[in-house]
N, C-alpha and C positions, 0 to 999 in steps of 0.2 A: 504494500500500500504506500502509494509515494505523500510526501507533505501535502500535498493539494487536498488528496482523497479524505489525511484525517482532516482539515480543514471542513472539507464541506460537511463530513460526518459528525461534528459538534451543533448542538443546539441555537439555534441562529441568536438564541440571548447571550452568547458566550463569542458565536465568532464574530458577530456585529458588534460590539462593544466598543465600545472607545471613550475618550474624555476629551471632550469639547471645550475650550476657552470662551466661545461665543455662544453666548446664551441670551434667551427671550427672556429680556426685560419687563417685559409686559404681562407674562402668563404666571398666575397666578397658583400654588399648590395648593388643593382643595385639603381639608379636614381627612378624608375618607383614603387619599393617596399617601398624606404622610402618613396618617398609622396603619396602613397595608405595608410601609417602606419600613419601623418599625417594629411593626409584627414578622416580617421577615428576620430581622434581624435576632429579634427575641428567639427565635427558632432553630438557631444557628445550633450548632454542637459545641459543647465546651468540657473541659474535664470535671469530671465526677460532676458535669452538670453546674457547675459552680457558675456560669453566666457572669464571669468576673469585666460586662462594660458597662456602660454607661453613656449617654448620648447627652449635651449640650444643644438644643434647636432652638434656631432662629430662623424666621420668615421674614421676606424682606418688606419692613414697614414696621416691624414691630421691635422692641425693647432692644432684647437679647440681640439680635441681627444688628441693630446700631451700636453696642456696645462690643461685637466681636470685631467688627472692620477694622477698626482703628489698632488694630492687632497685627493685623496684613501685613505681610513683603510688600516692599515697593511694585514689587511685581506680581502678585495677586494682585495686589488692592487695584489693578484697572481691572480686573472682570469677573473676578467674584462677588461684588457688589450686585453683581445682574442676577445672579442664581435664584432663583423663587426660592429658596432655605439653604443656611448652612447647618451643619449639624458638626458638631468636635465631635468626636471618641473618645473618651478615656476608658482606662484601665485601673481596674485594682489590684494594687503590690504588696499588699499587707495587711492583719487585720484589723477592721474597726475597731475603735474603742470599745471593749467590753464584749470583742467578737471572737469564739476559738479562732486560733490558728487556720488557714485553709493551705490548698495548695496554688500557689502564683507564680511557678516558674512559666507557666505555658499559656499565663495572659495576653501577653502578645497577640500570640498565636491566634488565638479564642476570639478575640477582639479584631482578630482580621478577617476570620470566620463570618464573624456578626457583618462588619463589611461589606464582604463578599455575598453575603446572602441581601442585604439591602440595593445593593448595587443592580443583580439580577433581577430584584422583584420592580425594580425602575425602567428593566429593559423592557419589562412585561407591560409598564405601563404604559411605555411609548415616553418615560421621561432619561435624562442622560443624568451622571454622577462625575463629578473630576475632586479623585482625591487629591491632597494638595496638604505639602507640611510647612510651608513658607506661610510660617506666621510666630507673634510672638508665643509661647506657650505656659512661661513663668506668666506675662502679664493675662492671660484667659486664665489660668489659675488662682491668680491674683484676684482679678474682676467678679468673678464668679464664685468665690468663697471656696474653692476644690479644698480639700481636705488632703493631709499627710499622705494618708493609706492610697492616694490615686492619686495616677501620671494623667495627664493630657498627652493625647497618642495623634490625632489627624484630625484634618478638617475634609468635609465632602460637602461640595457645590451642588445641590439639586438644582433640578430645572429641565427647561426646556430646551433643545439646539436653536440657535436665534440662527439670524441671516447674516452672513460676516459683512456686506455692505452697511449697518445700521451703528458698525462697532469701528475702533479705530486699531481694535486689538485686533497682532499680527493672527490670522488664520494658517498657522503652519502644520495643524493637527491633521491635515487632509493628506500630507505625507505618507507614502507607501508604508503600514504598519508593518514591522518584525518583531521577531521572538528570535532569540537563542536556540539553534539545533537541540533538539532533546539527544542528540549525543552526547552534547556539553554536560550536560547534567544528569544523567540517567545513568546508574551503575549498578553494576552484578560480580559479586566475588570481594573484589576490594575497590577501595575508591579511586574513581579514576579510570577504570575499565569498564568502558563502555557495555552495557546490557545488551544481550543478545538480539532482546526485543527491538532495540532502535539503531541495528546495527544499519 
């Protein structure tokens, strides 16, 4: 089976994917889309079930969403302001006050899970997601009262794809996408030796 072949044999929510910088300013996320994007997430896997994230949402026009921009890389800050919501990730690394001990080595992990699961349920909606860590992360922790026992992990742009005529921001996202051969990374026996499977 050549590259092509697994290509079209993935899920069109998966091979269509991508992260747009130009997004429709104008289009509004309804109530019922973000907690379907959300509830995705909530349904992710995590170890021993621990659900160790936490989501930060702002919609644009409202509080939270004015209070996160100002956080921005100079380079975000021109076109994540368009996003109909951002939402931060955190994680948690430790326990609550007054909470046993859990396991947090593979929060990350878990947290990218949730992610990924929100990410896909936007493909489904016909909306786009562009994660993005170019932001301050001490001062959203700062702003937002985060607590000791959690990191601030990423920010994701929801929204719509807007028309790159409407924006001033470079459209360079329409570049031929690649990936890394899964030779690169795929191994059998020891590291580094290539798997049979993607010989």
């Amino acid at each position: 089976m050549t590259i092509t072949d697994l290509r079209t044999g993935l899920t069109p929510l998966l091979r269509d994917r991508w992260s747009p910088r130009v997004l429709d300013d104008t289009h509004v996320l309804s109530d019922e889309d973000l907690l379907l994007l959300l509830e995705a997430a909530r349904w992710a896997p995590s170890t021993g079930n621990s659900q160790p994230w936490s989501y930060l949402v702002g919609r644009r026009g409202d509080d939270t969403f004015a209070r996160l921009v100002p956080t921005l890389s100079r380079g975000n800050a021109r076109w994540v302001p368009r996003a109909s919501a951002v939402l931060v990730s955190l994680r948690q690394v430790a326990p609550a006050p007054g909470e046993e001990p859990g396991t947090y080595a593979y929060a990350a992990h878990d947290t990218g899970q949730a992610a990924a699961h929100l990410t896909v349920q936007a493909a489904a909606l016909g909306l786009v997601v562009h994660q993005f860590a170019g932001f301050d992360h001490d001062a959203v922790a700062a702003e937002f009262g985060v607590p000791d026992h959690v990191r601030v992990t990423a920010g994701l742009a929801v929204g719509r794809e807007g028309d790159p005529a409407t924006t001033d921001v470079p459209e360079k996202d329409r570049a031929t996408r690649s990936r890394r051969p899964l030779a690169d990374f795929v191994y059998a026996g020891a590291w580094g030796e290539i798997a049979p499977v993607v010989r």
